[in-house]
C-alpha positions as CSV (number, residue, x, y, z in Angstrom):
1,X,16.9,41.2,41.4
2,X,16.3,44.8,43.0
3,X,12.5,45.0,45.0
4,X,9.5,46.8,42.8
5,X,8.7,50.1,44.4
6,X,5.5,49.9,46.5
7,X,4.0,51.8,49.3
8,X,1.4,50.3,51.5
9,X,-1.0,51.0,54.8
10,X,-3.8,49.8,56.7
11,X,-3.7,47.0,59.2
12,X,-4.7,43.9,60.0
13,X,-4.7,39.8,59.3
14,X,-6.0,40.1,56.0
15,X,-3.6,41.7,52.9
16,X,-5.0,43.0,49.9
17,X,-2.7,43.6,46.8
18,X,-3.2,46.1,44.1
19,X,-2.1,46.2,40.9
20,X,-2.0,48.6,38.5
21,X,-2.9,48.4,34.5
22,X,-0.4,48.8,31.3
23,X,0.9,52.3,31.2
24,X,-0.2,53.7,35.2
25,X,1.8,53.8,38.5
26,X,0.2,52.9,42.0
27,X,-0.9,55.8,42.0
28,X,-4.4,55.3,40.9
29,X,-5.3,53.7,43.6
30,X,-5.3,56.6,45.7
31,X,-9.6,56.5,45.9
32,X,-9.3,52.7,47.1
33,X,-6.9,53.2,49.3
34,X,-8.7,56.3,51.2
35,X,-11.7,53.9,51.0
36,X,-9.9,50.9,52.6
37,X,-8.1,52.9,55.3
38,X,-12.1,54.1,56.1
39,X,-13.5,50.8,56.3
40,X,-10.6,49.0,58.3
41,X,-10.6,46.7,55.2
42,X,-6.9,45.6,56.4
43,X,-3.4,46.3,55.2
44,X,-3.1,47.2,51.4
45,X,-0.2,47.3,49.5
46,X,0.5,49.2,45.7
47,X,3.5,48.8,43.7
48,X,4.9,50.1,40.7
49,X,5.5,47.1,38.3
50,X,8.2,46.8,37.0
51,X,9.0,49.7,33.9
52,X,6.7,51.3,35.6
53,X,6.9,54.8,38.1
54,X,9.5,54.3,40.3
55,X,10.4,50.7,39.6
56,X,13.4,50.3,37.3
57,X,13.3,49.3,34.0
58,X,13.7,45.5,33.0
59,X,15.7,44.1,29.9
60,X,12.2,42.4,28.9
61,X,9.0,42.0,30.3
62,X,5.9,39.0,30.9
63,X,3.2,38.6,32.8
64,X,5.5,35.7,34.6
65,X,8.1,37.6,35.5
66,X,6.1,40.5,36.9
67,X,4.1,38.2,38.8
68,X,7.3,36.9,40.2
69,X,8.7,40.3,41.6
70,X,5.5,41.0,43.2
71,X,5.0,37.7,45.1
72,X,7.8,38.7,47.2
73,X,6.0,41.7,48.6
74,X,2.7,39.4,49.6
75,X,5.0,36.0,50.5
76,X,3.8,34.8,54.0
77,X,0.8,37.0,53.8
78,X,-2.1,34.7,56.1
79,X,-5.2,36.2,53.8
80,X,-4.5,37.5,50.6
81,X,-7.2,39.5,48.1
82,X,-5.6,40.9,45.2
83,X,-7.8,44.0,43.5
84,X,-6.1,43.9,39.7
85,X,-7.0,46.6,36.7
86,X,-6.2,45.9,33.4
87,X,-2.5,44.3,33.1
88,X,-2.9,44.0,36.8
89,X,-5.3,40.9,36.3
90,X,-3.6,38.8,34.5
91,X,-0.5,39.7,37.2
92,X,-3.1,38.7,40.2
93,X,-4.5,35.5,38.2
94,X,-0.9,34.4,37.5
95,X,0.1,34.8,41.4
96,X,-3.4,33.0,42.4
97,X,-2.0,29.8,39.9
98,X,-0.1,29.0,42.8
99,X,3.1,28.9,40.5
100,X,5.0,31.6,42.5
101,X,4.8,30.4,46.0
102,X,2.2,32.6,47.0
103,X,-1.4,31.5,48.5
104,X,-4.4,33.3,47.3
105,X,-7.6,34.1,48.3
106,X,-9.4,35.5,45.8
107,X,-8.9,37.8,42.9
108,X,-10.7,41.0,42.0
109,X,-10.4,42.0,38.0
110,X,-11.4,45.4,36.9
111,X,-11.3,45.8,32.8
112,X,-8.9,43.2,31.7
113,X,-8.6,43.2,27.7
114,X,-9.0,39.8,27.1
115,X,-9.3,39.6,23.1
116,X,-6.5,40.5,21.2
117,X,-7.0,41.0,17.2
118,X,-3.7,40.8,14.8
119,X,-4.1,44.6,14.6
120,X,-4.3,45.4,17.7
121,X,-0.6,43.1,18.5
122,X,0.7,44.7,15.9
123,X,-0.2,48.5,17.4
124,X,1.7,47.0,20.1
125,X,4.7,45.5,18.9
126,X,5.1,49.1,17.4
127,X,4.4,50.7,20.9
128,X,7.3,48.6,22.4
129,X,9.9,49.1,20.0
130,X,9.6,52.8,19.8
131,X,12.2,54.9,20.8
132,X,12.1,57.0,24.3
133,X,9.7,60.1,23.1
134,X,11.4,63.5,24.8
135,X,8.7,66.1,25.7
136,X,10.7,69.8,25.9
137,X,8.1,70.6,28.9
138,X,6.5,68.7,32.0
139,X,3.3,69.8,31.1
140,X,3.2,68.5,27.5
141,X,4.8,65.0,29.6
142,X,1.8,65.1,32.0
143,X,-0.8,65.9,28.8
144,X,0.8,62.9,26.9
145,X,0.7,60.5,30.4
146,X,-2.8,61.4,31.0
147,X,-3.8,60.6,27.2
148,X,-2.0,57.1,27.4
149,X,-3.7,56.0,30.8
150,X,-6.9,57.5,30.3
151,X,-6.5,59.7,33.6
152,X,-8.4,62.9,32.3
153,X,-8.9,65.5,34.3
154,X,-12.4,64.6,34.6
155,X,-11.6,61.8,36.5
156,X,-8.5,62.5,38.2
157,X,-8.7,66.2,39.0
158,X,-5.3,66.3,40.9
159,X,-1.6,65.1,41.3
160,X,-2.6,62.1,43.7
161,X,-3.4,59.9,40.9
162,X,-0.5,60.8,38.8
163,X,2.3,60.4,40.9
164,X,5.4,59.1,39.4
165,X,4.1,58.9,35.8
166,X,6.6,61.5,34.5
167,X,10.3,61.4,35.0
168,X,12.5,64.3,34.9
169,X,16.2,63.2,32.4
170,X,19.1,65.1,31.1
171,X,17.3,66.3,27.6
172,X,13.7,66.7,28.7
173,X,10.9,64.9,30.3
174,X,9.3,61.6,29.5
175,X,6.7,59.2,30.6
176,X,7.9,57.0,33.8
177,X,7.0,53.8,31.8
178,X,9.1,51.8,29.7
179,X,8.1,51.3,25.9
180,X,9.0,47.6,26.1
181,X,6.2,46.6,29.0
182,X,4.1,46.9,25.7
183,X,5.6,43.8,25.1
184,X,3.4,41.5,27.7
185,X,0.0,42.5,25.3
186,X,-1.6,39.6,24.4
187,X,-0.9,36.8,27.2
188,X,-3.6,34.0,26.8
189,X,-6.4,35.1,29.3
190,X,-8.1,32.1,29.4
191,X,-5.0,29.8,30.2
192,X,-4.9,32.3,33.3
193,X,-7.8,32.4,34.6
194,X,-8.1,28.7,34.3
195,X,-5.0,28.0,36.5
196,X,-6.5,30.7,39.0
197,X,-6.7,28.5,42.5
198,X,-8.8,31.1,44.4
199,X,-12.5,32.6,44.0
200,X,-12.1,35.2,40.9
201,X,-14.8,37.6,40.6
202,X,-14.3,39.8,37.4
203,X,-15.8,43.6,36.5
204,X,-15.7,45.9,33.7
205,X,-17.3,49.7,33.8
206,X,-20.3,49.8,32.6
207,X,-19.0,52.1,29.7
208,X,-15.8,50.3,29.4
209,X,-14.7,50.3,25.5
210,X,-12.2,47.9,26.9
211,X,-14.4,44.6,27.2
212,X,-17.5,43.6,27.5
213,X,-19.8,41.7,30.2
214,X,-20.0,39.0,27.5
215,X,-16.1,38.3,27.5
216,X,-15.8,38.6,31.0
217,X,-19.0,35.4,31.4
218,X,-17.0,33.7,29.2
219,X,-14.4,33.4,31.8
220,X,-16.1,34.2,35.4
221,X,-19.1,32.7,36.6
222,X,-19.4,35.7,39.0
223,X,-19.4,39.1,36.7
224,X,-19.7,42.7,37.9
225,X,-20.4,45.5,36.5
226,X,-20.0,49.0,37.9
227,X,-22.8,51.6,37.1
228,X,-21.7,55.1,35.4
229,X,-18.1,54.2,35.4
230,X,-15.4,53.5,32.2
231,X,-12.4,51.5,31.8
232,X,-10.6,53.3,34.7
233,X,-13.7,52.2,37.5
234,X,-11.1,52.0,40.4
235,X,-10.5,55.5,40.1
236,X,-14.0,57.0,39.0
237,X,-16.2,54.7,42.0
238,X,-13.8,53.9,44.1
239,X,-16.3,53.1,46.8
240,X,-18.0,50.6,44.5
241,X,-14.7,48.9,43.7
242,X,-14.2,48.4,47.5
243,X,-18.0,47.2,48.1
244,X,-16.8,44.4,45.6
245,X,-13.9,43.6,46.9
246,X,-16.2,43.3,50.9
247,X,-18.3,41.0,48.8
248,X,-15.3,39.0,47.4
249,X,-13.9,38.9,50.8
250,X,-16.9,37.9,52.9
251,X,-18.4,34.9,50.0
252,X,-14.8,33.3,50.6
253,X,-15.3,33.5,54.6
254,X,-18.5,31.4,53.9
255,X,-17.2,28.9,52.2
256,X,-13.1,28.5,53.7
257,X,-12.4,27.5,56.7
258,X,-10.1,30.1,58.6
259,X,-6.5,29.2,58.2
């Protein structure tokens, strides 16, 4: 199996992962990142998931087989936080299970969708079996990318937190991500979170249409919320989501012994 695409910085013993939601690139990290680098946090690393930016495109897609790709990246790691968004937590509660040969510290989730109505599995069986959608120009590409991740210009003013969304083909542009990752909507949360062997602190924006603090209690006995922000809260306070992460980081000092 070829490696995910990822970049990564920072130094240090401790590793902490990020993953991206449904639909983005690593890319959206790029506040956190600055933000780590800042506060000597320690080394960071961002991949594309798989059907996603520069990460090629899969046959079919699950939560399992995602979480499998990126364990490879973290393997070995000596102190490992993963900071997740969306899809990206149910990635970082699968690789905290244990299952995938990777030991984890403690998990960060930012906005997970964790109740999925018939309708809205439905929307998303007919999201993955669509056809490739052409755009004649890059900008009406980048319109339709930021409309499908929520990146509006009012949150993400520039390129940084775009990169690799678009792809440049034969006939036209198109999005970077693959209509069949729509496919992993709908993995049972709570089976996840349960098998989770490592602190998990959970955290929706405060005006996150996405979930609500309710769901998240019903799941996390430690739940966040993140003042003035919406679903995408790792790129509107990207300070904030760091000053969690510190908090994560320093509970699990308290109670685990160093290894």
């Amino acid at each position: 199996m070829d490696a995910i695409w990822h970049e990564s910085g920072g130094q240090g013993h401790r590793t902490i992962l990020l993953l991206h939601g449904l639909g983005a690139t690593a890319a959206v990290w790029t506040g956190v990142r600055q933000s780590l680098e800042q506060r000597h946090a320690g080394r960071w690393i961002a991949p594309d998931l798989s059907g996603h930016g520069q990460s090629q495109w899969r046959p079919h897609y699950s939560v399992g087989q995602l979480a499998a790709e990126v364990a490879d990246l973290v393997s070995g790691s000596p102190e490992l936080f993963i900071v997740g968004h969306s899809l990206g937590v149910y990635v970082g509660l699968a690789l905290a299970s244990a299952w995938f040969g990777v030991r984890v510290d403690g998990v960060l989730g930012l906005g997970p969708k964790i109740n999925w109505p018939e309708a809205d599995l439905q929307t998303t069986r007919e999201l993955a079996n669509r056809p490739v959608r052409l755009h004649l120009t890059q900008d009406d590409a980048w319109a339709r990318y930021r409309r499908a991740s929520g990146l509006t210009p009012e949150i993400a003013a520039d390129a940084r937190w775009l990169s690799r969304g678009v792809d440049k083909v034969n006939d036209g542009w198109r999005l970077s991500q693959d209509p069949r990752t729509f496919a992993v909507a709908g993995a049972p949360f709570s089976t996840l979170a349960s098998s989770a062997n490592a602190r998990v602190v959970l955290a929706r924006g405060e005006h996150d249409p996405m979930v609500s603090t309710e769901e998240l209690q019903a799941h996390s006995t430690h739940v966040e919320e993140v003042k003035g922000a919406g679903h995408n809260a790792h790129v509107e306070k990207p300070e904030s989501i760091v000053a969690l992460l510190e908090q994560l980081t320093d509970s699990c000092l308290r109670t685990t012994p160093h290894r």
